[in-house]
C-alpha positions as CSV (number, residue, x, y, z in Angstrom):
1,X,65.0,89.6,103.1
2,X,66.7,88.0,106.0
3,X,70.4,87.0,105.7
4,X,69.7,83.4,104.9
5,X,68.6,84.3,101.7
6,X,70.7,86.9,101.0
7,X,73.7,83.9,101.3
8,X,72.3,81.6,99.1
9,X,74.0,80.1,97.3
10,X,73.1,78.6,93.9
11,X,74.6,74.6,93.9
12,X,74.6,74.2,90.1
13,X,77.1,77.8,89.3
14,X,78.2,78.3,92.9
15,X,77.0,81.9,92.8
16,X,75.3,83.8,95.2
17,X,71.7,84.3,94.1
18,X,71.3,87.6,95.3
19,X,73.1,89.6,92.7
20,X,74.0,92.3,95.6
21,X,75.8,89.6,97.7
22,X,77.9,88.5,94.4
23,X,79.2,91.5,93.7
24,X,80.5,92.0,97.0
25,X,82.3,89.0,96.6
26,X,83.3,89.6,93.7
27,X,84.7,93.2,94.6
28,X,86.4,91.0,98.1
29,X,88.1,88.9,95.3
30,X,89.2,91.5,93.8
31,X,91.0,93.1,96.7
32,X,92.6,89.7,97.7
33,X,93.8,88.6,94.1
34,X,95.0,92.3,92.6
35,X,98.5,91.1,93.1
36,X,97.9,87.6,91.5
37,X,96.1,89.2,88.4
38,X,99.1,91.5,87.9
39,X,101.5,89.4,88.5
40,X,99.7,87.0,85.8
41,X,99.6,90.3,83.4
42,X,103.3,90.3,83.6
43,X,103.9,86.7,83.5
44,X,102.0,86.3,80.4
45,X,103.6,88.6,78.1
46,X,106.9,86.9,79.2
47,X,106.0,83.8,77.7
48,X,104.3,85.3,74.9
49,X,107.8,86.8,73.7
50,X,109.7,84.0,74.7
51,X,107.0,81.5,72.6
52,X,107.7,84.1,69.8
53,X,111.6,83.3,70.1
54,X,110.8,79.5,70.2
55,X,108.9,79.8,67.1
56,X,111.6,81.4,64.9
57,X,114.1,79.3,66.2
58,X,111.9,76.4,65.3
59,X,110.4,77.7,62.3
60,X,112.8,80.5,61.2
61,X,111.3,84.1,60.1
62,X,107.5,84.2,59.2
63,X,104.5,86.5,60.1
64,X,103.4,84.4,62.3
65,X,106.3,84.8,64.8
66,X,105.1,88.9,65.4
67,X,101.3,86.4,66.9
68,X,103.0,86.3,70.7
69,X,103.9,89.9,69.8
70,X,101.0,91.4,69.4
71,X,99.0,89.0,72.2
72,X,102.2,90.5,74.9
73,X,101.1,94.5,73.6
74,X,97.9,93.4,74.1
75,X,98.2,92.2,77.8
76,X,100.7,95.0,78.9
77,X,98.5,97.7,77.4
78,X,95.5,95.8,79.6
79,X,98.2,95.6,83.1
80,X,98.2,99.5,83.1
81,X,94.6,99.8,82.8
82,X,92.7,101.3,85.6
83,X,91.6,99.2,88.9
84,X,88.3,100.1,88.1
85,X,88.5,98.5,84.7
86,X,90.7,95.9,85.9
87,X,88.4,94.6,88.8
88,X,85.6,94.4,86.5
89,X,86.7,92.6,83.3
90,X,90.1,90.8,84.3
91,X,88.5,87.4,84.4
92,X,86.8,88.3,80.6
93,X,89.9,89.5,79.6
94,X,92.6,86.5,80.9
95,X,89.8,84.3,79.4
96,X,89.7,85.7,76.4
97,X,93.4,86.2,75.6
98,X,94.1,82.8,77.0
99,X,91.6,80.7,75.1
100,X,92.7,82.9,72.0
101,X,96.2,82.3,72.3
102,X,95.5,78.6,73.0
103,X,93.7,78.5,69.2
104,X,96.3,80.4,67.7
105,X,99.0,77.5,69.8
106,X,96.7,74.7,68.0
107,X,97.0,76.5,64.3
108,X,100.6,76.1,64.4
109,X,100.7,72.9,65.8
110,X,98.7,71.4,63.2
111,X,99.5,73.4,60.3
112,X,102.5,75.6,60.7
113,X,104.7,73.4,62.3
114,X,103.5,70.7,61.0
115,X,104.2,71.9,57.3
116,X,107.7,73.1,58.8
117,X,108.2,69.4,59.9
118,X,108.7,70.0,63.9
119,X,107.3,68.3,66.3
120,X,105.2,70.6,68.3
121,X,104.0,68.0,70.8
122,X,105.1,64.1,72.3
123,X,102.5,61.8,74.3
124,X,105.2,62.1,77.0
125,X,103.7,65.9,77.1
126,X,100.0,65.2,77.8
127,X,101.3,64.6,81.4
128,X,101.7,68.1,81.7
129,X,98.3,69.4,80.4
130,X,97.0,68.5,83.8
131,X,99.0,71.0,85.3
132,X,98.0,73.3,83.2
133,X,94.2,72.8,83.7
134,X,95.2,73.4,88.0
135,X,96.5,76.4,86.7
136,X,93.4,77.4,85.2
137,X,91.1,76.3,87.9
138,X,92.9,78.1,90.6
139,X,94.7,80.7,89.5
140,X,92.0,82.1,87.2
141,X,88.7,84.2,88.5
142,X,86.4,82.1,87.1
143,X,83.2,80.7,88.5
144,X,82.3,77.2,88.2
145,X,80.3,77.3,84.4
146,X,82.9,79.5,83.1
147,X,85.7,77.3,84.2
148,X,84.0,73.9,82.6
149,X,83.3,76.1,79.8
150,X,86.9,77.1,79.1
151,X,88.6,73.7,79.8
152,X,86.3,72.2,77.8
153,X,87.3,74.4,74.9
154,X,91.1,73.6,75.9
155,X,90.1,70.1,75.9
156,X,88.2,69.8,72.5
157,X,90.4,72.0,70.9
158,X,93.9,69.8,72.3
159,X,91.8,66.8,70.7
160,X,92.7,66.9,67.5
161,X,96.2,67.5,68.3
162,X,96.2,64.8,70.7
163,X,94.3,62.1,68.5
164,X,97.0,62.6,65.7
165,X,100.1,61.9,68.0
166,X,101.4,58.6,67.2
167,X,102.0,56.4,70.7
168,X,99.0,57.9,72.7
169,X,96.9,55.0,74.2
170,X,93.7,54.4,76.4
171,X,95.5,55.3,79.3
172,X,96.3,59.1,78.6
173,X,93.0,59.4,77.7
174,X,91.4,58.0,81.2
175,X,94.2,59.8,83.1
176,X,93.2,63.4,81.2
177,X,89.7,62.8,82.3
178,X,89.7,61.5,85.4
179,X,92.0,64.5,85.8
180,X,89.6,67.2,84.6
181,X,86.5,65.5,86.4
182,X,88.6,65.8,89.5
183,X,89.4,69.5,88.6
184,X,85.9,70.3,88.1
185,X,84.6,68.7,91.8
186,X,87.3,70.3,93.4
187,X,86.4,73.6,91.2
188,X,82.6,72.9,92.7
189,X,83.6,72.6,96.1
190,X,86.1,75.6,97.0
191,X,83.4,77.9,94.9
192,X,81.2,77.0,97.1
193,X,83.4,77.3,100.6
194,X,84.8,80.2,99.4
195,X,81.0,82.4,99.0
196,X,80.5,80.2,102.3
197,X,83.0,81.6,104.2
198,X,82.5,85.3,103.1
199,X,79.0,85.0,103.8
200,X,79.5,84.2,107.4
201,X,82.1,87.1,107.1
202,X,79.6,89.5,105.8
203,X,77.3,88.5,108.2
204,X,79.3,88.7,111.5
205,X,80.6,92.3,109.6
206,X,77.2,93.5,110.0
207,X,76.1,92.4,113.5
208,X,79.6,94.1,114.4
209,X,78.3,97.3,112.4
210,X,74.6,96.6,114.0
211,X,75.9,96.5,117.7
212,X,78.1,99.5,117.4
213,X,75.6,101.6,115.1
214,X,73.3,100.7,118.1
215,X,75.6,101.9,120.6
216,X,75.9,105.3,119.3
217,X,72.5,105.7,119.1
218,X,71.7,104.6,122.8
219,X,75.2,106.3,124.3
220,X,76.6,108.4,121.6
221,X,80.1,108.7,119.7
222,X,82.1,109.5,122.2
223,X,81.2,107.2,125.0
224,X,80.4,104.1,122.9
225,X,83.9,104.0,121.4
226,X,85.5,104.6,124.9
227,X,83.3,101.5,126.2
228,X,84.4,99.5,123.1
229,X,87.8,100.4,123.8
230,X,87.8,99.5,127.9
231,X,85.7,96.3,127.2
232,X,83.0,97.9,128.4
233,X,84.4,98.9,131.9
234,X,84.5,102.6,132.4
235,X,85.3,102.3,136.4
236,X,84.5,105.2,138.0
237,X,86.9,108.0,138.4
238,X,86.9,111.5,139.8
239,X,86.5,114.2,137.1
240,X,86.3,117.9,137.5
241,X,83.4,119.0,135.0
242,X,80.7,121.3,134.2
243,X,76.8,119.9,134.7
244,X,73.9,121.1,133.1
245,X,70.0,120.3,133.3
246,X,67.9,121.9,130.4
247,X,63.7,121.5,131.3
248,X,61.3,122.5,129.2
249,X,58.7,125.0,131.0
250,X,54.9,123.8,130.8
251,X,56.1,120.7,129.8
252,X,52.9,118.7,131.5
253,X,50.5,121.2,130.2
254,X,51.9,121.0,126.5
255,X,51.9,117.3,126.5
256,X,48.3,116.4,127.9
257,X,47.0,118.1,124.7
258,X,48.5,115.4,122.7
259,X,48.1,112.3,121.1
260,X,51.1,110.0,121.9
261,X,52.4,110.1,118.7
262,X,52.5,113.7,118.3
263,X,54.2,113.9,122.3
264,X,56.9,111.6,120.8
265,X,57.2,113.3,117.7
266,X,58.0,116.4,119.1
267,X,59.9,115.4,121.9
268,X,62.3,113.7,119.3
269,X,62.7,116.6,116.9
270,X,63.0,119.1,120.5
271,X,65.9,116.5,121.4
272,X,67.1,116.1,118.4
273,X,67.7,119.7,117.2
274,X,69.2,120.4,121.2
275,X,71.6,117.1,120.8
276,X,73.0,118.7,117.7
277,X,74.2,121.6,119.5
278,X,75.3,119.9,122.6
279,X,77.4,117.5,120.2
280,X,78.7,120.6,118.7
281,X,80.2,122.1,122.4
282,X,81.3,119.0,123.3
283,X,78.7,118.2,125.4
284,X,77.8,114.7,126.4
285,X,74.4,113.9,127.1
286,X,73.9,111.5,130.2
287,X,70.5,110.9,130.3
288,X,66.9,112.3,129.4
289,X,64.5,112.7,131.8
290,X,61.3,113.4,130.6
291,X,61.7,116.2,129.1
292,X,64.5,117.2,131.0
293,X,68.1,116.9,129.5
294,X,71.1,116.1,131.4
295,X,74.8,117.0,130.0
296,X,77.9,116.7,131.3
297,X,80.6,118.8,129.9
298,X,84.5,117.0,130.8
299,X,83.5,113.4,130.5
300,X,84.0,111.2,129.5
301,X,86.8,112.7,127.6
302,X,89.0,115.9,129.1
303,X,87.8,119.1,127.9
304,X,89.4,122.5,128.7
305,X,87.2,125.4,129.4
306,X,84.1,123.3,130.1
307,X,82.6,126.2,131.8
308,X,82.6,128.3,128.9
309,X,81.4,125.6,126.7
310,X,78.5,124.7,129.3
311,X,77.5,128.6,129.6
312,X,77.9,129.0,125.3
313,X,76.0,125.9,125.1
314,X,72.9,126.9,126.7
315,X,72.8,130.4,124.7
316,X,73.1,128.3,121.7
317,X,70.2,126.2,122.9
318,X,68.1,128.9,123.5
319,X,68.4,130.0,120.1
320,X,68.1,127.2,118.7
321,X,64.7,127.1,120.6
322,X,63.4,130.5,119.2
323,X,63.8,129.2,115.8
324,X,62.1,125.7,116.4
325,X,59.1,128.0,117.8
326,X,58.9,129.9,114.6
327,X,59.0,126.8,112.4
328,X,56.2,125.0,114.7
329,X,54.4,128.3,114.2
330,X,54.6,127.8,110.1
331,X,53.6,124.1,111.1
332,X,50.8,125.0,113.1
333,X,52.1,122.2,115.6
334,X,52.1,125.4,118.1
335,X,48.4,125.0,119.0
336,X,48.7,122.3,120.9
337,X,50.1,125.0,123.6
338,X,49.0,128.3,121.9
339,X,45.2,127.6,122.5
340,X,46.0,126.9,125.9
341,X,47.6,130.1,126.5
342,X,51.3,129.3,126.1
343,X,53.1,131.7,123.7
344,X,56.0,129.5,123.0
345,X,57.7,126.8,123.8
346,X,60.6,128.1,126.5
347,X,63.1,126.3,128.6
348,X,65.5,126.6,132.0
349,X,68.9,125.7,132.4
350,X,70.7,125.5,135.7
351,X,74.4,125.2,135.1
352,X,77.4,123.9,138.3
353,X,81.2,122.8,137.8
354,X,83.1,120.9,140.6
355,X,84.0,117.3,141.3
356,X,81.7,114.1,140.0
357,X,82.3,110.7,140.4
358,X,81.5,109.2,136.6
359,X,81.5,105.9,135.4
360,X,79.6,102.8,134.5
361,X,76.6,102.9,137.8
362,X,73.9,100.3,138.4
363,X,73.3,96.5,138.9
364,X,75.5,93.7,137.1
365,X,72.6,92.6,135.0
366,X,72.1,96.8,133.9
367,X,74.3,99.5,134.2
368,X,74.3,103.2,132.9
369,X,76.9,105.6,132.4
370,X,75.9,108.6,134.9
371,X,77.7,111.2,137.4
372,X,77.1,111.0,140.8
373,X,78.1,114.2,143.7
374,X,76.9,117.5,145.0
375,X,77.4,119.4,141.1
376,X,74.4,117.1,140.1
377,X,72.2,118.3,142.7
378,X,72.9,121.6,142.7
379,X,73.0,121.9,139.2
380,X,69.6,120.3,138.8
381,X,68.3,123.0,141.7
382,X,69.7,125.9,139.8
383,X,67.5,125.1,137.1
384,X,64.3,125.3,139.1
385,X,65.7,128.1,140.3
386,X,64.8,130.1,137.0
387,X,61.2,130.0,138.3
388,X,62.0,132.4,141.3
389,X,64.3,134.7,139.3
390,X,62.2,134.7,135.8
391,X,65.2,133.9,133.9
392,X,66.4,131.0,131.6
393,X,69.9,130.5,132.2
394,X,71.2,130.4,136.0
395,X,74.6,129.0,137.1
396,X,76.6,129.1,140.1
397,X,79.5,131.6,141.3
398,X,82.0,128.8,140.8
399,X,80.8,128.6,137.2
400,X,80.7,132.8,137.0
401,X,84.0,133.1,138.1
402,X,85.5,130.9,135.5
403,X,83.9,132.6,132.3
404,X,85.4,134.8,129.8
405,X,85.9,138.6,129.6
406,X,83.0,138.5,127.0
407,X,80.9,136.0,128.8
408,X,81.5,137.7,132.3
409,X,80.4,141.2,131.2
410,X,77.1,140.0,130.0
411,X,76.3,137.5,132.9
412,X,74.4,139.4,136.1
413,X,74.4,138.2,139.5
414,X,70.1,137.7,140.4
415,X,70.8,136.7,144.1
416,X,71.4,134.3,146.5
417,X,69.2,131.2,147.5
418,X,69.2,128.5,150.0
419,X,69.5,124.9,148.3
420,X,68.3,121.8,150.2
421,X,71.0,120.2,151.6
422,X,73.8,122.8,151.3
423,X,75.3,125.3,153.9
424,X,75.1,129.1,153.7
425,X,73.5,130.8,150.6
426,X,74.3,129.9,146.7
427,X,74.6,133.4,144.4
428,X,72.8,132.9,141.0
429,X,73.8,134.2,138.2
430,X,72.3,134.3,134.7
431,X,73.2,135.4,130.9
């Protein structure tokens, strides 16, 4: 169901037509009248008391003056009622106690008082009953059909009252119409604009919610909310981090035994399962390459220790990985590689810390959040690096020399290589 429909809006009751939308709106109302409704809650047991004084002062002691009593207990016991209750039945319940004070007003009017001789009503006051009717139409939750409904029962119920005044003429009567038709088109027309506006609300609500749900799926938490926050900017700035490449080993072989679906499949649950424990070392995943996964640990937000998280990180992932073989054993997904003569799944991780440049990088039509310097490279070549040594886990001295008593007494050093593009040898070490 597209949002067109969702917003329509019926032109006879001025109600949404899907009943999802309406109570939306109706709950919005809520929140943006609460203090009117209460303050009506109060008002109205006011008036009831003071109607009660006007009545024995007009009509000395009866029963009937204890009527405003009991309609003012009534309302107060309904003001300290629960928002929950509130929100859903106020309008029923200001309806109702309205409309039944009204008939109890027009049983004294045309009985009590006039048995007691007082004048309970002058043509001069039909003026007013106009006002009153704004009062309803605006003040009020109603929709459209329940408005008409209940100043139509003011209206026919006032008649008889009305009718039996002496001096009313022609002219009270076309001005108390022409007042309530007017009531009832302006009732018509700020229903509608009011659903109108809250649909265009709702719906800008949700293409904000849309975009930055989207966001966090394409650039995660973290960085989405910092490029929300900058405009989108993130300049590029000199960070001293901790880089990590993860690859899966037999990665090609694994894959050409697949159907597409099943290579995407299990490349999202791989992904998926690692992301929750990069997320959970503060890691920030910069890109996937293939199977490949590039984190940066220190950016985009500060991070202390982000050698120690990098190096915890990639035990955790490991792991993680031993488990996801024995559940893809259960699953029998393993044969894809265990009829070609892979055991299990297993994968390298090179790890480097030093000075990045990181920011927004690429053209002005397309850009990507990415780190550029010598950590990625060498970092990435550490992880190949693996192959030589037969381990799973390599990192440089820089990064060795920053770990933990507990980390530093299980790491070993493996050697030293010669990386493409750097001077003198780089020692390995691995954990």
């Amino acid at each position: 169901m597209d949002n067109q429909q969702i917003s329509r809006i019926d032109r006879y009751t001025c109600k949404f037509e899907n009943p999802v939308m309406e109570e939306k709106y109706i709950n919005h109302l809520w929140v943006n009248r609460s203090k009117v409704i209460n303050f009506i809650l109060i008002i109205f047991p006011i008036v009831f008391l003071f109607d009660s004084y006007d009545l024995f002062s007009r009509t000395g002691f009866s029963l009937n003056i204890f009527g405003p009593v009991i309609f003012a207990l009534i309302t107060i016991s309904f003001r300290f009622a629960g928002d929950e209750v509130k929100s859903k039945y106020h309008g029923v319940f200001i309806g109702t106690i309205f409309a039944s004070y009204h008939s109890f007003q027009m049983y004294l009017m045309l009985i009590v008082m006039k048995d007691a001789n007082v004048t309970a009503l002058t043509p001069g006051d039909l003026v007013l009953l106009p006002f009153l009717g704004v009062a309803i139409f605006t003040l009020f939750p109603f929709n459209l059909i329940p408005s008409i409904g209940f100043f139509s029962f003011f209206a026919l119920t006032i008649a008889p009252v009305m009718f039996s005044l002496p001096g009313v003429t022609a002219a009270h009567i076309v001005f108390l119409v022409l007042t309530l038709v007017l009531l009832v088109y302006n009732k018509w027309r700020g229903e509608k604009s009011s659903r109108s506006d809250f649909a265009k609300t709702v719906s800008i609500d949700d293409t904000k919610n849309l975009m930055q749900k989207t966001l966090k799926r394409y650039f995660g938490d973290v960085l989405s909310d910092k490029m929300l926050s900058d405009d989108g900017t993130l300049s590029g700035e000199n960070k001293w981090v901790t880089l990590s490449f993860t690859d899966l080993s037999a990665y090609s072989t694994i894959i050409e035994h697949m159907s597409p679906k099943v290579a995407v499949e299990f490349l999202n649950e791989y992904f998926t399962a690692m992301h929750d424990v990069i997320e959970e070392y503060g890691g920030h995943i910069l890109n996937y390459i293939g199977d490949c996964i590039m984190v940066v640990f220190g950016a985009p937000e500060e991070m202390d220790n982000h050698e120690n998280q990098a190096i915890k990180c990639a035990m955790k992932m490991r792991e993680k990985l031993i488990e996801m073989n024995t559940q893809w054993d259960e699953s029998e997904l393993s044969r894809y590689w265990s009829n070609h003569g892979i055991e299990k799944i297993t994968a390298r991780t090179g790890i480097h810390t030093g000075s990045i440049i990181a920011g927004n990088i690429g053209s002005e039509r397309m850009l990507q959040y990415s780190a550029i310097g010598d950590v990625v490279n060498v970092a990435a070549r550490l992880e190949q690096a693996n192959k030589e040594f037969g381990t799973d886990i390599a990192f440089s001295k820089e990064i060795y020399t920053a770990l933990t008593k507990d980390l530093n007494s299980e790491a070993s050093s493996q050697g030293a290589i010669t990386l493409k593009g750097r001077d003198g040898e780089t020692q390995v070490y691995s954990i």
